[in-house]
C-alpha positions in Angstrom: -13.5 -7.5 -17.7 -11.4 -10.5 -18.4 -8.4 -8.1 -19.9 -9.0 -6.5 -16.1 -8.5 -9.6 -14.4 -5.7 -10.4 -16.4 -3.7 -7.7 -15.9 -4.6 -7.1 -12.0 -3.2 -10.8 -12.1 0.0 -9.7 -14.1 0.9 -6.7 -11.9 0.5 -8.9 -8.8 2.8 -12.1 -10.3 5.5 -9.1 -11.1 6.1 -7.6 -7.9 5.3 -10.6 -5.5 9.3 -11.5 -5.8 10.2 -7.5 -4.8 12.4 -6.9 -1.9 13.1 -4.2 0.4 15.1 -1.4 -2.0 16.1 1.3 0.4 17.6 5.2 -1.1 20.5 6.3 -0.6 20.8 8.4 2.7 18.7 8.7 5.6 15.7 6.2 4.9 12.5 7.5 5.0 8.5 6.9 4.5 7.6 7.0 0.9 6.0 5.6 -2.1 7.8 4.7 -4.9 6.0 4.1 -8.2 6.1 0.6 -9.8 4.8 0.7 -12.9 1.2 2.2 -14.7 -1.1 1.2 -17.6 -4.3 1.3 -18.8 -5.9 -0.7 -15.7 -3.6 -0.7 -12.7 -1.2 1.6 -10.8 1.1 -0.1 -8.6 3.9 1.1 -6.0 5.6 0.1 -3.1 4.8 2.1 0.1 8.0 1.9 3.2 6.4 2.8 6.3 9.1 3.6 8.8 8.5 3.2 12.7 6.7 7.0 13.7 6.9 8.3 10.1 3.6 8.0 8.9 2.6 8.4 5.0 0.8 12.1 4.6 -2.9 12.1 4.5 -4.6 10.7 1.1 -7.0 8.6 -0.4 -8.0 5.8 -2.7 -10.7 6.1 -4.7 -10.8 2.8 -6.2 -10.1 -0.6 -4.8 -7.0 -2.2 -4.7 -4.5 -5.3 -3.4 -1.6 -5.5 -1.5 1.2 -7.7 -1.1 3.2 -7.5 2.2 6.9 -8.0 2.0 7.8 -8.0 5.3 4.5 -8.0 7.5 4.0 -5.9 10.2 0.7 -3.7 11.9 -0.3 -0.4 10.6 -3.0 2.0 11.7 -5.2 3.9 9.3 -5.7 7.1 11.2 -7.8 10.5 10.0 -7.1 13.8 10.1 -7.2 14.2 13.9 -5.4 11.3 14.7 -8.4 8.9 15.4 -7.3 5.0 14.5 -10.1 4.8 11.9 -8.8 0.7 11.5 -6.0 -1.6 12.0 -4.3 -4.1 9.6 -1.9 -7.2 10.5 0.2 -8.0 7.3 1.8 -11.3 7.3 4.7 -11.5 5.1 3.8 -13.0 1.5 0.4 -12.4 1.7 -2.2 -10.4 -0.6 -4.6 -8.8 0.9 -7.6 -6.7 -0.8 -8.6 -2.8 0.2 -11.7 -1.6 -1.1 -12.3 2.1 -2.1 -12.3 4.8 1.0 -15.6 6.6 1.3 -16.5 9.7 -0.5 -14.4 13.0 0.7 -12.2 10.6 3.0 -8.7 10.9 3.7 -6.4 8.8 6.1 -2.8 8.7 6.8 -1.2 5.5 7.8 1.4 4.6 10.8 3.6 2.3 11.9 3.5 2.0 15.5 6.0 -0.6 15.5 9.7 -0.8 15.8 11.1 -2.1 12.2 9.6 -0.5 8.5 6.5 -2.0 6.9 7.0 -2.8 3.3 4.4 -3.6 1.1 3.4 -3.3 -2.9 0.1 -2.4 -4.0 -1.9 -2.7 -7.1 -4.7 -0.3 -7.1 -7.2 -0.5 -10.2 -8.2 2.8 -12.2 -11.5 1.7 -12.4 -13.9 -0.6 -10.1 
């Protein structure tokens, strides 16, 4: 469990320092993958203002690092705000695994993109 710790610690040290890296062209919501090993995936979500990320789920827990702060919805399938997270800019935050068979999508209600990185585990 140590070598767990370890490297959850590792992944997080990395990408606190990332800034905002936008695509060439129109921007636009997505997840770009950070890096992957034996105990973490990590990526960096954008979440532009009325462009939500597509319905998913996490099956195991995971932190996040927000690069810019902002509030985002966690919605379901019908649209119903299941919960509602403030980000501060800087700060980690930890997300535990969604229940069995649920899926969310999340939204930025607000005016300017959410930016955050997130280290999700492989196993709990």
């Amino acid at each position: 469990m140590n070598h767990l710790k370890t490297a959850v610690a590792v992944g997080l040290a990395f990408v606190a320092g990332a800034g905002t890296m936008w695509t060439q062209g129109q921007p636009r919501t997505r997840r770009e993958p950070q890096f992957e090993n034996e105990y973490v995936r990590v990526w960096k979500s954008t979440i532009l203002p009325k462009q939500p990320l597509t319905l998913h789920r996490h099956d195991h827990g995971r932190a996040l690092i927000s690069l810019n702060g902002g509030k985002l919805d966690v919605v379901d399938s019908a649209g119903k705000v299941l919960d509602t997270y403030r980000w501060e800019r800087g700060k980690a935050y930890w997300l535990g695994p969604d229940p069995a068979g649920a899926h969310h999508a999340d939204v930025n209600n607000g005016t300017r993109p959410i930016e955050v990185i997130v280290v999700e585990l492989k196993k709990d």
